[in-house]
N, C-alpha and C positions, 0 to 999 in steps of 0.2 A: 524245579527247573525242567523243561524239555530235555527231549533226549536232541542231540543234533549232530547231523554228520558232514563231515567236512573234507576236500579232497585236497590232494597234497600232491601238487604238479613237481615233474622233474623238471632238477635245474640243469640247464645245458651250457657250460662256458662256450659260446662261438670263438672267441679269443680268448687268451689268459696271457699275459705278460708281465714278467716277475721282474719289477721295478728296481727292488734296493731289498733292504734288511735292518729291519728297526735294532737299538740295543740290546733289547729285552729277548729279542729270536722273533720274534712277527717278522713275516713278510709281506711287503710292497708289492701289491696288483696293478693291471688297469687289467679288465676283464669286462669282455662286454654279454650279458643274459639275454637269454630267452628259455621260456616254460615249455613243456610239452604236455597232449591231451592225456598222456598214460602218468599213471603214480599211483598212490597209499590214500588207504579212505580210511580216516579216522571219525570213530564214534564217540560221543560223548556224553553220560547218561550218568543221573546220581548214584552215588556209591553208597559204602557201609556208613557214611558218618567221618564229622571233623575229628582231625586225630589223628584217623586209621592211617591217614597218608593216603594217598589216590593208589588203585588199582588198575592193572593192565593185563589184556589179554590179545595173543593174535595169531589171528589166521592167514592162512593167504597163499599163493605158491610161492614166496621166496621166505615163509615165516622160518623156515629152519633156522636156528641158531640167534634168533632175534631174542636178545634181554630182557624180561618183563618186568624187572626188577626198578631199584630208585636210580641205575644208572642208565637207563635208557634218556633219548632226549624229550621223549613225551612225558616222561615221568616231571621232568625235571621243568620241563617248560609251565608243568601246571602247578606246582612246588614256587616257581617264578611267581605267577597270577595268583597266588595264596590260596587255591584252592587245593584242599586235601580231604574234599568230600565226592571224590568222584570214580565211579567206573569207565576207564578208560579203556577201546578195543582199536585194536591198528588192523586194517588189512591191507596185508603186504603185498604189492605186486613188482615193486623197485628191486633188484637185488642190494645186496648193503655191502659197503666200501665201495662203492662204485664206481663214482668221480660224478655224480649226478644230484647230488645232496638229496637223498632218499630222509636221512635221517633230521635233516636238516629241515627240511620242506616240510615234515610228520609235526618238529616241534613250532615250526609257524602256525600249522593250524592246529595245534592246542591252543595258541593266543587268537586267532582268528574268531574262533569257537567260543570262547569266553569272552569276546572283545574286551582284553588284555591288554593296556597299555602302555607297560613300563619302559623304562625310560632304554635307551639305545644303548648307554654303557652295560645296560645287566645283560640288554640279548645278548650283547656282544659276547659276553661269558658265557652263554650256552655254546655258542661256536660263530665265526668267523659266516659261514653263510645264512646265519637264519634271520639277520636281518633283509634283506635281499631277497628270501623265500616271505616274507611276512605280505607284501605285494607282489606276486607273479605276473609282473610284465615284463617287456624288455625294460633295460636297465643297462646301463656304464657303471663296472661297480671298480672303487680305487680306494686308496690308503689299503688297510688290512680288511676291509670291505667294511665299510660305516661310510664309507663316500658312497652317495646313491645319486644317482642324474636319471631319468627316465629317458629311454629311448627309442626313437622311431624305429621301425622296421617292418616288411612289406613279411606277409607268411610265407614259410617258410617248411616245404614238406620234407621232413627227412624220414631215416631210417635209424633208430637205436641199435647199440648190439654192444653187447656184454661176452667174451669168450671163459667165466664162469672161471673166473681167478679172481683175488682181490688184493690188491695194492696200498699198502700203507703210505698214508701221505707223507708222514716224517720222511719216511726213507726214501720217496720221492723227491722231495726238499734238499735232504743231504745228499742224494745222488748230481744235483742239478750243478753244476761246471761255474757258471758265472749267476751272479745273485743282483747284478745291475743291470740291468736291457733297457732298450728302447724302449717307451709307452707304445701305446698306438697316437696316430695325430690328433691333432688338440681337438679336432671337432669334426666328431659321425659326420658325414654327409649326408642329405637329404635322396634316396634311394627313389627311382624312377619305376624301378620293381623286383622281381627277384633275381633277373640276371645280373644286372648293378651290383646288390646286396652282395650277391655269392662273388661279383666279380672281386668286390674290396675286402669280403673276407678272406679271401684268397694271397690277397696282402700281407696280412696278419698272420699271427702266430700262436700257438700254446708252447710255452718255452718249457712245459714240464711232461710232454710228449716224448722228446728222444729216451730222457733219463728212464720213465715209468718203460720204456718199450727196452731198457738195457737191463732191467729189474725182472721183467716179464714180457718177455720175447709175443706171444701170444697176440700182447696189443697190436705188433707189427704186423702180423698174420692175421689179425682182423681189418686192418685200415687197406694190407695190400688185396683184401676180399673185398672189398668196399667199392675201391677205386677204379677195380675192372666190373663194376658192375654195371648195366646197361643204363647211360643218359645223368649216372651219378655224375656229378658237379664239383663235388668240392667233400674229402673223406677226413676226419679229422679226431683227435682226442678229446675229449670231456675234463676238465680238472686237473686230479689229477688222478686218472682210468681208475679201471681200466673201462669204462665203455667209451665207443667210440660213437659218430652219429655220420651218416653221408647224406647231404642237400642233394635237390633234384630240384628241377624248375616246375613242374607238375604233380600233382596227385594219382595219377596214373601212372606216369614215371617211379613213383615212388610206389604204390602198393604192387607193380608188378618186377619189383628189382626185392619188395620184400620176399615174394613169391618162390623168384630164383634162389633166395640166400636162405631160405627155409628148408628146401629142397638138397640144398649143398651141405645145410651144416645145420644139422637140428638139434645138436646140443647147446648151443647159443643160446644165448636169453637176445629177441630179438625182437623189437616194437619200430611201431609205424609211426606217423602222425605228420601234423602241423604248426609249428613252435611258432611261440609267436607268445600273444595276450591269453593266458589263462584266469584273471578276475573273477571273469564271473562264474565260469566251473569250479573257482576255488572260493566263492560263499558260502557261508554255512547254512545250513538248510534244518529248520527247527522241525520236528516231526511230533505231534500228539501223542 
């Protein structure tokens, strides 16, 4: 087999809305996606042989504390697709627990990369977003996310930022007050451009915002860095954080608001971009 590499876009909840609460402890979403041009490049080259179980290695700025082991999601994704003849290498550029499904998106493309295509209830068992991460477009994602709608949406220049805490979703879940909310309305509107878009997401909500920000105050102190920043739009939480991300109506609005927030606070983990349709940055690319 070729060696091939494959890029592993973050996932950005613009909404999240925490519906209900199944029996079993699943929680009820309606969350609406989009990818961004930053993430994890995963490689994928044969290994020592069937057997061995797949191998992993990784590099990268955020690889510290990253598991190479059989519990990692890449491990497990390619364990999924039955392959266990494989050298597996992550670079890491996501931070992890982040609210941005770094890990999540990694094990999409191990099945991306192998064109893997088992069936929904097994992704589902790898974790709750990596269906969702398996196509990197916009997207409405609902139930405990295995409802997928594809969604329109005009680009979108934000700012990422991570203030270099991590957040356990459990305990974001158990922190959250009410477990029944509103959805969002029954049907995305058709966006005229970016002011539109930012205007009605401005409507919506991440209902798992207050709680992650009473758990880890930090969040708050990045969203209120956000929100005075020049021509920012709209500042908001990811998931469940702690990254945060702030819309701008322009590309230049946005890399010179990164500029200032660099200069202010450089211990951040702190990306740029254009969220929107990542597909085709996230193809796998076979190499000789």
């Amino acid at each position: 087999m070729p060696t091939t590499s494959v890029f592993a876009p973050a996932k950005i909840n613009l909404t999240l809305h925490v519906t209900g609460q199944r029996g079993d402890g699943y929680h009820l979403l309606d969350s609406l996606v989009a990818f961004a041009p930053v993430g994890d490049t995963l490689t994928i080259a044969p290994g020592p042989g069937a057997g061995r179980g797949p191998t992993l290695t990784v590099s990268g700025p955020e690889a510290a504390g990253v598991p190479v082991d059989g519990s990692n999601l890449v491990c497990k994704a390619a364990v999924l697709a039955e392959r266990s003849d494989l050298a597996l290498h992550l670079h890491k550029s996501l931070p992890a627990a982040s609210g941005i499904g770094g890990g999540s998106s990694d094990a999409a493309a191990v099945l991306r990369g192998l064109d893997a295509t088992p069936d929904l209830q097994a992704v589902m068992r790898l974790g709750a977003d990596v269906a969702m991460c398996l196509t990197p477009h916009p997207q409405r994602v609902q139930g405990i996310g295995e409802q997928l709608t594809s969604a329109q949406l005009p680009p979108l220049p934000a700012l990422l930022v991570n203030p270099r805490v991590q957040v356990a979703t459990p305990a974001v879940f158990k922190a959250l007050p009410g477990k029944t909310n509103a959805p969002m309305p029954s049907q995305i509107p058709g966006f005229g451009g970016v002011t539109d878009c930012i205007d009605w997401l401005a409507m919506q909500r991440n209902d798992l915002q207050a709680p992650a920000i009473a758990l880890a105050p930090e969040i708050g102190a990045v969203l209120a860095a956000l929100i005075t920043l020049p021509a920012c739009r709209l500042a908001r939480m990811s998931g469940s954080g702690a990254t945060c991300f702030a819309l701008f109506e322009t590309e230049d609005q946005m890399q010179h608001a990164q500029t200032h927030l660099r200069k202010a606070h450089s211990d951040w983990w702190i990306a740029a971009g254009v969220m929107g349709d990542q597909s085709l940055k996230a193809r796998p690319v076979n190499h000789a």
